[in-house]
C-alpha positions as CSV (number, residue, x, y, z in Angstrom):
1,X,6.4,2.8,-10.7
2,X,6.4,0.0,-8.3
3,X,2.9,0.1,-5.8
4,X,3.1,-2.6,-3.4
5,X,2.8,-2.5,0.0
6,X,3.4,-6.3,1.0
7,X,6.5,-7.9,0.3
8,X,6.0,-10.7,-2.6
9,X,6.8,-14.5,-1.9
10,X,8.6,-16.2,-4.6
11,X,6.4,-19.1,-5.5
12,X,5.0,-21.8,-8.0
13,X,1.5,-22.2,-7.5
14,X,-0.7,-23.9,-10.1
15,X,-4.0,-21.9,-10.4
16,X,-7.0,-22.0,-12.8
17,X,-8.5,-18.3,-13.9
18,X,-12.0,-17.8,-14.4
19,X,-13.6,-15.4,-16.6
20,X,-17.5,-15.0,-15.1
21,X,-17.9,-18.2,-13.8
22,X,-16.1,-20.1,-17.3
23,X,-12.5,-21.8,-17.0
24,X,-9.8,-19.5,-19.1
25,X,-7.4,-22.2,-18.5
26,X,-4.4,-22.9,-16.3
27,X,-1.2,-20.7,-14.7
28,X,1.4,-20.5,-12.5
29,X,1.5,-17.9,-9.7
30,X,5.2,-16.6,-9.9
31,X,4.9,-14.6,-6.7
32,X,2.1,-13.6,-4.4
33,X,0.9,-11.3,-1.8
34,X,-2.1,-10.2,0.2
35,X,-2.5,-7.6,-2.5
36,X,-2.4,-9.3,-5.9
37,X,0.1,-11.9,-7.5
38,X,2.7,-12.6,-11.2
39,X,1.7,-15.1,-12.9
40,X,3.2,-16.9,-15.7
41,X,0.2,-17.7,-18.4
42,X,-0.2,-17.6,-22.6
43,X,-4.1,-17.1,-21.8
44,X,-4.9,-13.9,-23.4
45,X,-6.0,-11.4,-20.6
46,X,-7.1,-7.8,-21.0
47,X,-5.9,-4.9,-18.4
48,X,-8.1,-3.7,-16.4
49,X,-10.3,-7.1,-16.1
50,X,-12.0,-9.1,-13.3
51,X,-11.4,-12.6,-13.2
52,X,-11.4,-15.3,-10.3
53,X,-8.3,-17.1,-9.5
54,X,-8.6,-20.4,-8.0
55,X,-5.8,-22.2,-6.2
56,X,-5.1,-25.8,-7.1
57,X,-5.2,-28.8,-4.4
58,X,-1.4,-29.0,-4.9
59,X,-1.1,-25.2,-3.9
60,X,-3.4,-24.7,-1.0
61,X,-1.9,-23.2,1.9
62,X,-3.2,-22.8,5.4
63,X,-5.1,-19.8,6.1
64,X,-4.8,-19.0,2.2
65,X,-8.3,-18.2,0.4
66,X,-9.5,-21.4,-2.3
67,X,-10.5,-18.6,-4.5
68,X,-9.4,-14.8,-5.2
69,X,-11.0,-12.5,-7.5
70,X,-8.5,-10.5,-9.0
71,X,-8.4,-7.2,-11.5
72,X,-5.7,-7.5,-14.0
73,X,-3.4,-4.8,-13.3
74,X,-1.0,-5.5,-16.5
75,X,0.3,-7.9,-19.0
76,X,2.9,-8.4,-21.2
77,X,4.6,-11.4,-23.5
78,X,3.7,-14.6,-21.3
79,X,2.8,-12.9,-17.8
80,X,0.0,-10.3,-16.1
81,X,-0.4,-8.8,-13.0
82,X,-3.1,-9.4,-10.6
83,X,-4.1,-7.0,-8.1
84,X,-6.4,-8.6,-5.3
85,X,-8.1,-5.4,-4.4
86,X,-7.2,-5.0,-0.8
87,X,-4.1,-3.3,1.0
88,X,-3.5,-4.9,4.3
89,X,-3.0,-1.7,6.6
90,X,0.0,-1.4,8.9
């Protein structure tokens, strides 16, 4: 059942995921929100988990935050689902 509020922006943003405070390693945000992002990773992550997601140099964007923390919403074969924690109201 699909729960977004925000429409996604097709992307290809480098980002590095953090598990408390350690580098987990490097992915690529396949679309993006306010509310969470896709991303396209092998790093094994576990449903339900908070990790920090920091945007590379290459993929800053003005106004964007350097760093999100993120729970993983799901994950399958190659990609996960990050939820930001925050739905913009209308």
């Amino acid at each position: 059942m699909e729960h977004r509020h925000d429409r996604r922006v097709v992307c290809e943003l480098s980002v590095e995921l953090f598990r408390a405070g350690v580098s987990i390693g490097k992915a690529t945000a396949l679309n993006i929100s306010n509310e969470g992002a896709h991303i396209r990773t092998d790093i094994h992550l576990k449903r339900s988990e908070m990790i920090n997601v920091v945007f590379l140099e290459d993929a800053t964007i003005p106004g964007w935050p350097m760093r999100e923390r993120a729970i993983v919403a799901h994950v399958a074969d190659g990609h996960a689902g990050l939820w930001f924690g925050r739905i913009e109201k209308r």
